[in-house]
C-alpha positions as a LaTeX table, in Angstrom:
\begin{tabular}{lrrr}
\hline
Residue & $x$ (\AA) & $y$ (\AA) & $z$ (\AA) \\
\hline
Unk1 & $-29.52$ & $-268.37$ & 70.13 \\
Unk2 & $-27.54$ & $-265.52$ & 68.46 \\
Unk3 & $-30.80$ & $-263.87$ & 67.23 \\
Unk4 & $-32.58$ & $-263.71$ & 70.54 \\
Unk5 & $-32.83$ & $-261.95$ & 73.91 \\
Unk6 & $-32.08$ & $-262.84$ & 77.22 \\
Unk7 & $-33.81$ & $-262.49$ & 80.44 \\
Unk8 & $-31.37$ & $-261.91$ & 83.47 \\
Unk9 & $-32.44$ & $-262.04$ & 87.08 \\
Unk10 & $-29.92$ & $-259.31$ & 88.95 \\
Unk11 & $-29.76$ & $-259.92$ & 93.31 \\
Unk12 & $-27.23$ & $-257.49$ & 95.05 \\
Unk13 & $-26.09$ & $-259.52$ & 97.27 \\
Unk14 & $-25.91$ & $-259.10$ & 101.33 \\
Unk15 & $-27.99$ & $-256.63$ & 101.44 \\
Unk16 & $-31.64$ & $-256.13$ & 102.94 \\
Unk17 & $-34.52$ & $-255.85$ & 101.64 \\
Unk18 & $-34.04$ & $-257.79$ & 98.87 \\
Unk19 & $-32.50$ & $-255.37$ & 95.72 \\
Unk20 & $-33.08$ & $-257.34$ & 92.44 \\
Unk21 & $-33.89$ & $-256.45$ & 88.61 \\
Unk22 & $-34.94$ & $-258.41$ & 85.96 \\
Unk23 & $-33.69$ & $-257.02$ & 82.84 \\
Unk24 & $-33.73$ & $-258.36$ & 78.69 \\
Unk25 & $-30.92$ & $-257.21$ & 77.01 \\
Unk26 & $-29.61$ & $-258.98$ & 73.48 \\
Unk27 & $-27.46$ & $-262.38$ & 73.78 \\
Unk28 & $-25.01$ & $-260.12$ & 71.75 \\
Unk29 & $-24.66$ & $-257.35$ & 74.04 \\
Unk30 & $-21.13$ & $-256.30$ & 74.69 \\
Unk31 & $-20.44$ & $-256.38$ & 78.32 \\
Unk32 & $-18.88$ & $-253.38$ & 78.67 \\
Unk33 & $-22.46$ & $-252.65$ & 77.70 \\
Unk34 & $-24.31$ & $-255.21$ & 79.86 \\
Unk35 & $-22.88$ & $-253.19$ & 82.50 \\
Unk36 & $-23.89$ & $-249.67$ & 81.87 \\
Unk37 & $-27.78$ & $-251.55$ & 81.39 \\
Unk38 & $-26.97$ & $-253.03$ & 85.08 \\
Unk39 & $-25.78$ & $-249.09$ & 86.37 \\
Unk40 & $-29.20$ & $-247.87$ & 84.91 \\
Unk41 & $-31.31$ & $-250.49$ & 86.01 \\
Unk42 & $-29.61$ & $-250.31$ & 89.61 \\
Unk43 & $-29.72$ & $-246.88$ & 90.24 \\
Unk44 & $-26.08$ & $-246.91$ & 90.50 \\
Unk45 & $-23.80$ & $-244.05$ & 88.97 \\
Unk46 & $-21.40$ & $-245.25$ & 87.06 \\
Unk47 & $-18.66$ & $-243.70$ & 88.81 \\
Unk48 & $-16.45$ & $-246.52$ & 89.55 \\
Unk49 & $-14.87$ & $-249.93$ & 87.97 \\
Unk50 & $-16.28$ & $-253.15$ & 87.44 \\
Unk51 & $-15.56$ & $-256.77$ & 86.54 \\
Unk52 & $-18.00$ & $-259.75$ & 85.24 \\
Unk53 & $-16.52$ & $-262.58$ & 87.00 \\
Unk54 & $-17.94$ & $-265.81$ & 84.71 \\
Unk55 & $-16.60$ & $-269.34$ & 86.25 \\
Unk56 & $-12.98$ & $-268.25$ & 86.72 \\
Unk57 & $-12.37$ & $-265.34$ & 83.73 \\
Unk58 & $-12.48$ & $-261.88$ & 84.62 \\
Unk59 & $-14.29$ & $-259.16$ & 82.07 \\
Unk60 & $-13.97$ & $-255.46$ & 82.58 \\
Unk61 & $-11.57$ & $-252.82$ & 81.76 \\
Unk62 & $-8.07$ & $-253.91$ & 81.47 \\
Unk63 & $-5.25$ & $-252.05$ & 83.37 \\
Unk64 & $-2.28$ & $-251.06$ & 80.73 \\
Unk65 & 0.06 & $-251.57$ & 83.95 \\
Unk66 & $-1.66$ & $-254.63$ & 84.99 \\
Unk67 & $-0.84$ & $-257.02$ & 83.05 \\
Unk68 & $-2.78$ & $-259.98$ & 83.88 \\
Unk69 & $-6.20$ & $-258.37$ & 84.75 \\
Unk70 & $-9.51$ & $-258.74$ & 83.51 \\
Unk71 & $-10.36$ & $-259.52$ & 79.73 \\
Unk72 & $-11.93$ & $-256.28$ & 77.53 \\
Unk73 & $-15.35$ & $-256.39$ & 78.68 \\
Unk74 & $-15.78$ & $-254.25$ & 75.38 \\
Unk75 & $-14.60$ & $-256.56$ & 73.29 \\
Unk76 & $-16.49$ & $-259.51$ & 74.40 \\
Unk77 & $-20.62$ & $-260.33$ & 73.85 \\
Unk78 & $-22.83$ & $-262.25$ & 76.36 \\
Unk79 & $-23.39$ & $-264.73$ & 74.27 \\
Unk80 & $-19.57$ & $-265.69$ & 73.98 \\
Unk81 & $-18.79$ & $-265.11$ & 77.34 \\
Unk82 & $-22.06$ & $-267.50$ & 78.25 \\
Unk83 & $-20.88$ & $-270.23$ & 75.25 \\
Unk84 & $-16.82$ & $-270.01$ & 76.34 \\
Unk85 & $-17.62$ & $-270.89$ & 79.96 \\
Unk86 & $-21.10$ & $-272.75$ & 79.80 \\
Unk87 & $-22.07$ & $-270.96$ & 83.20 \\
Unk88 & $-25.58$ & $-270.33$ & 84.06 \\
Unk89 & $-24.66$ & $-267.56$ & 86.59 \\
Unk90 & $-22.45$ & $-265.09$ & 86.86 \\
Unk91 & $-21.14$ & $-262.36$ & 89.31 \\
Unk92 & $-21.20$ & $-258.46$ & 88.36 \\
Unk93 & $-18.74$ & $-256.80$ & 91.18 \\
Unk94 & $-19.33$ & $-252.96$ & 90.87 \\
Unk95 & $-17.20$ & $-249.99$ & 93.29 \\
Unk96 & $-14.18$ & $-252.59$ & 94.29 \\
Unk97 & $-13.63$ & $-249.97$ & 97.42 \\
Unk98 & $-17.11$ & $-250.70$ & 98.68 \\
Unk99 & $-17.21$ & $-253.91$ & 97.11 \\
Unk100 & $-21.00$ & $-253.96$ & 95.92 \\
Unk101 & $-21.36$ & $-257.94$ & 94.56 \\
Unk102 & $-24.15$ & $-258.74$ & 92.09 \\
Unk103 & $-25.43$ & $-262.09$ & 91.21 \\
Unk104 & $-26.89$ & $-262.80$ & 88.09 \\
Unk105 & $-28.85$ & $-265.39$ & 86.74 \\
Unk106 & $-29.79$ & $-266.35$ & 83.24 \\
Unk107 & $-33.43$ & $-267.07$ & 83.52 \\
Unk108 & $-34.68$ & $-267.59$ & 79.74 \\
Unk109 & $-34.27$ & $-266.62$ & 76.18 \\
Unk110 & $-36.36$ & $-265.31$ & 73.46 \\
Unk111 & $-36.35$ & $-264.84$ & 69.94 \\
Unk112 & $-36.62$ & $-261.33$ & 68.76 \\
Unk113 & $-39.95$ & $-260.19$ & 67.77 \\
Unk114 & $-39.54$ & $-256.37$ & 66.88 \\
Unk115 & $-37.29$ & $-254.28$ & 69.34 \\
Unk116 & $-33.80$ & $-255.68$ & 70.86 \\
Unk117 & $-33.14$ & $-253.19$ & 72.68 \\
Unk118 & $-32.43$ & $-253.77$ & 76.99 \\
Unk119 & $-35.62$ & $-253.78$ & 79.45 \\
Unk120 & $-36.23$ & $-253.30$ & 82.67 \\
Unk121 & $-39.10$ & $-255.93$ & 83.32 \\
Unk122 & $-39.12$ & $-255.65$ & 87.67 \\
Unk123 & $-37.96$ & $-254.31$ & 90.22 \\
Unk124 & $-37.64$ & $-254.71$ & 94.18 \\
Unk125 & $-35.93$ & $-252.50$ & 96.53 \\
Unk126 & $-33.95$ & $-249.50$ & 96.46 \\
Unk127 & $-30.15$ & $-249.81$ & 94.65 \\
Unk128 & $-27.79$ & $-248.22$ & 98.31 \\
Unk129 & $-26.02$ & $-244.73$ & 97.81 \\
Unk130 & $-22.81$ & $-244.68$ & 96.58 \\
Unk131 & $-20.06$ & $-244.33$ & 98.26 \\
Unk132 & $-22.05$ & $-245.77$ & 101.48 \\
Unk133 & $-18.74$ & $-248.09$ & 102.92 \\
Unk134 & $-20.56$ & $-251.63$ & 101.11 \\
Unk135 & $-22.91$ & $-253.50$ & 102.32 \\
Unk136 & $-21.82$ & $-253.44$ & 105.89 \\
Unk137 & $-21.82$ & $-249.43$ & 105.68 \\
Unk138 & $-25.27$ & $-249.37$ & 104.16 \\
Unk139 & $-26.90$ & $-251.08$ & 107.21 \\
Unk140 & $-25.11$ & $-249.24$ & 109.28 \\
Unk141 & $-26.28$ & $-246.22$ & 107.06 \\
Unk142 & $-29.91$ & $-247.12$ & 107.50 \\
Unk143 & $-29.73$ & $-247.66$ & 110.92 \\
Unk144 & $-28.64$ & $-244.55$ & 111.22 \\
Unk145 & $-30.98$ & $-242.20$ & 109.32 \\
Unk146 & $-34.32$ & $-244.53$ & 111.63 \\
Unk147 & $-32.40$ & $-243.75$ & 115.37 \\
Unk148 & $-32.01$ & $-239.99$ & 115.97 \\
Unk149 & $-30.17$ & $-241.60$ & 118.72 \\
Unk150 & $-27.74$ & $-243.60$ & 116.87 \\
Unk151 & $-24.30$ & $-241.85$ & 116.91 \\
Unk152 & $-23.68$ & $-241.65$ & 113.26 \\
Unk153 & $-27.19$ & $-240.17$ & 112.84 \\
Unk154 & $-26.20$ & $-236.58$ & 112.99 \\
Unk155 & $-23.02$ & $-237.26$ & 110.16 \\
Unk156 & $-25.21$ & $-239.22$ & 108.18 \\
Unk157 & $-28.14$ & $-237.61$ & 108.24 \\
Unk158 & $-26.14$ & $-234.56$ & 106.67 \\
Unk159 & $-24.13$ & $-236.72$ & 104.13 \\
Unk160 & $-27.48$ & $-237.80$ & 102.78 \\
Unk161 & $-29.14$ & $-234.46$ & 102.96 \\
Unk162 & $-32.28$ & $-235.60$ & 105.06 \\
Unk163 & $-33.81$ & $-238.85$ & 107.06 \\
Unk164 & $-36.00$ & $-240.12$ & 104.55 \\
Unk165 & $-34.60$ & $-243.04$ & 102.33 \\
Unk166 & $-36.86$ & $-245.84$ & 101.72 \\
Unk167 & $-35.28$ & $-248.69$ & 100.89 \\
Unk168 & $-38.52$ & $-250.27$ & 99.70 \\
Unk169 & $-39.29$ & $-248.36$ & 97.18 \\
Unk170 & $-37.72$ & $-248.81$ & 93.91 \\
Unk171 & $-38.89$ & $-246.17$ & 91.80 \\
Unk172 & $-39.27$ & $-248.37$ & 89.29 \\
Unk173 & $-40.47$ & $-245.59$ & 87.00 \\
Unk174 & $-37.14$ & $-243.82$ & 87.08 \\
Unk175 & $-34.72$ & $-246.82$ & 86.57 \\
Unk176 & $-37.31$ & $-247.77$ & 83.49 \\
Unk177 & $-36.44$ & $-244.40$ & 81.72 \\
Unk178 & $-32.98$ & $-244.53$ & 82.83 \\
Unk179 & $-32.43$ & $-248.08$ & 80.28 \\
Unk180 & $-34.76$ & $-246.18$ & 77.71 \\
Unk181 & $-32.57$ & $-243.56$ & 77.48 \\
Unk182 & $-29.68$ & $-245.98$ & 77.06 \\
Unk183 & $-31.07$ & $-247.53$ & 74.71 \\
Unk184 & $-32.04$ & $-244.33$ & 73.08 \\
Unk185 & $-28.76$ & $-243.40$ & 72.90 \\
Unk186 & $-27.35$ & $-245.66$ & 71.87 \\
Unk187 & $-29.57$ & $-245.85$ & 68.65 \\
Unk188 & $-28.68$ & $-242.44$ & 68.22 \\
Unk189 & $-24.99$ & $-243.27$ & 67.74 \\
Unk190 & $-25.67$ & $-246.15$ & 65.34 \\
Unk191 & $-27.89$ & $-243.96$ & 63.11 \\
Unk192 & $-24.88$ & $-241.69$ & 63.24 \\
Unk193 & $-22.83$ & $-244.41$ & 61.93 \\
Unk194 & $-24.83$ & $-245.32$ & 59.08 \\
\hline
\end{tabular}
């Protein structure tokens, strides 16, 4: 299993539509990097903390003056995180003020053929703004921007710079060059190494 790739179904969770990704990424991959794969395949911007909550162990970026927070996601792989706990689904929690809440399944494994670097495989439904109050303040956000009516419409209208936000379409296209980069990057700074 250590030489092979795994296929991760992503669902943000209580929102609608449905917002999911299916991503490959490397059994090894650090989490710390896992996650910046899940802010490029979301469409999120990486502009707030995180945790991978696995069964009951917390992985992200440990608080110096918190002493019993989460594990170093940077110093921990998939694949040991997966083996330690034996879970078959985990939780990615991203913006704790807005409290975005991602559920993630493993779906399958493969063994490397040539390239192990992430993919983005699919993807359904726009990732919400940022900043948009959770998912509570992104229905509320949506509502908005359709009602000219609506009594927020005016505020948010502005705050989002126009009505038009479709929260259908993906842009698949986008998100897909967003991981390539990553990954491109990321090669880049190995090559360095060497």
């Amino acid at each position: 299993m250590a030489a092979s790739l795994v296929r991760l179904k992503v669902t943000l969770d209580h929102v609608e539509p449905i917002v999911m990704r299916r991503i490959v990424v490397p059994w090894r991959i650090r989490l710390s990097r896992l996650h910046e794969v899940l802010q490029a395949a979301m469409g999120w911007t990486n502009t707030h903390l995180y945790e991978f909550q696995i069964r009951d162990i917390g992985f992200g970026l440990p608080d110096q003056e918190w002493g019993d927070g989460p594990l170093d996601a940077r110093k921990v792989s998939l694949l040991s995180a997966i083996q330690d706990t034996g879970a078959k689904s985990f939780k990615y929690h991203y913006d704790f003020g807005d409290g975005w809440t991602h559920s993630i399944k493993i779906e399958r494994t493969f063994p490397i053929v040539a390239l192990a670097d992430p993919m983005l495989i699919e993807a359904t439904g726009r990732c919400p703004p940022e900043d948009v109050g959770g998912p509570w303040g992104y229905q509320e956000f949506r509502e908005a921007l359709a009602d000219p009516a609506h009594e927020r419409h005016a505020e948010l209208t502005e705050w989002w710079g126009g009505k038009d936000f479709d929260p259908d379409n993906a842009a698949f296209a986008d998100l897909n060059r967003a991981v390539e980069n990553l990954a491109a990057k990321w090669a880049r700074r190995s090559r360095r190494k060497n």
